[in-house]
N, C-alpha and C positions, 0 to 999 in steps of 0.2 A: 385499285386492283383488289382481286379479291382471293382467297385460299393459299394456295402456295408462292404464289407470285409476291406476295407483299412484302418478304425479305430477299437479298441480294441471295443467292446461292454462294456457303464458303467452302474451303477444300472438302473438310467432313464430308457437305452435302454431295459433292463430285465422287467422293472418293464412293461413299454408299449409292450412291446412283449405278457406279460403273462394276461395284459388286453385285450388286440387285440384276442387271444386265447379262454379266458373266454366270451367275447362277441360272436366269434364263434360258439362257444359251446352251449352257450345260443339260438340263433339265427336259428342253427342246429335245438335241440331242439324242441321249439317252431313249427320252421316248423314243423317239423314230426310230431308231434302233428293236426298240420294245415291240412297236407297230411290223414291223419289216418282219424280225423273227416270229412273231406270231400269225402272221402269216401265211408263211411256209407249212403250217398246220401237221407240224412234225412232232411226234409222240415223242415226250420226256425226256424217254429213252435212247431215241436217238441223238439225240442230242449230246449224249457223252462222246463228242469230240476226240478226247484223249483219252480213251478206253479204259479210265479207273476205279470204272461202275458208280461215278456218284456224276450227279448231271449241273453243273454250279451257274451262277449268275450270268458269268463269262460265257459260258457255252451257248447259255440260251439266248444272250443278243448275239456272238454269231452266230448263229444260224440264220442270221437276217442275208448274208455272205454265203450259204451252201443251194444247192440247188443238187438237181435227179437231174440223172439219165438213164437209159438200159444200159445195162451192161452184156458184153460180148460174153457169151457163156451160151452154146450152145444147148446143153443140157437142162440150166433150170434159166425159169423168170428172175432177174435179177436186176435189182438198183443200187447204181453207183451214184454215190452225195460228195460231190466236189465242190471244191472254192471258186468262186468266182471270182477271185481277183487273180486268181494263179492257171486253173483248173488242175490243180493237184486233186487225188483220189484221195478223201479223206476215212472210206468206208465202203465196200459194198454187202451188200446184204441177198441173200439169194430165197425166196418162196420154195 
């Protein structure tokens, strides 16, 4: 046999395999998360979630989670950005 195969695999090599794994997984993850919210192709600034003028990591892969509708407002154009997993109103914003 040749390259990796040539020794038995001992716990170490298990144990660094299924870290090596977990960090994938993680990192998978994450991305998709990255992917999703950038997507959404929502300005910065919207993205301040909890209204504390600064817009942080957190915020921005949720937003892979928010999505528009109009909002009922017969006077102006208005969008409502809700949760998708609740549809709690997280925000509306009015033109």
């Amino acid at each position: 046999m040749t390259g990796l195969l040539k020794r038995p695999l001992d716990a170490r090599g298990v144990l660094l395999a299924l870290v090596g794994l977990c960090a994938l997984g993680l990192l998978l993850f994450v991305g998709g998360l990255a992917a999703g919210a950038y997507a959404r192709h929502y300005p910065w600034r919207v993205m301040d979630w909890n209204h504390d003028g600064h817009t942080t990591l957190g915020e921005f892969l949720g937003a892979a989670d928010v999505a528009t509708r109009p909002a009922a407002d017969s006077a102006h154009r208005c969008t409502e950005y809700f949760a998708l997993k609740d549809g709690r109103t997280l925000r509306t914003e009015c033109a």
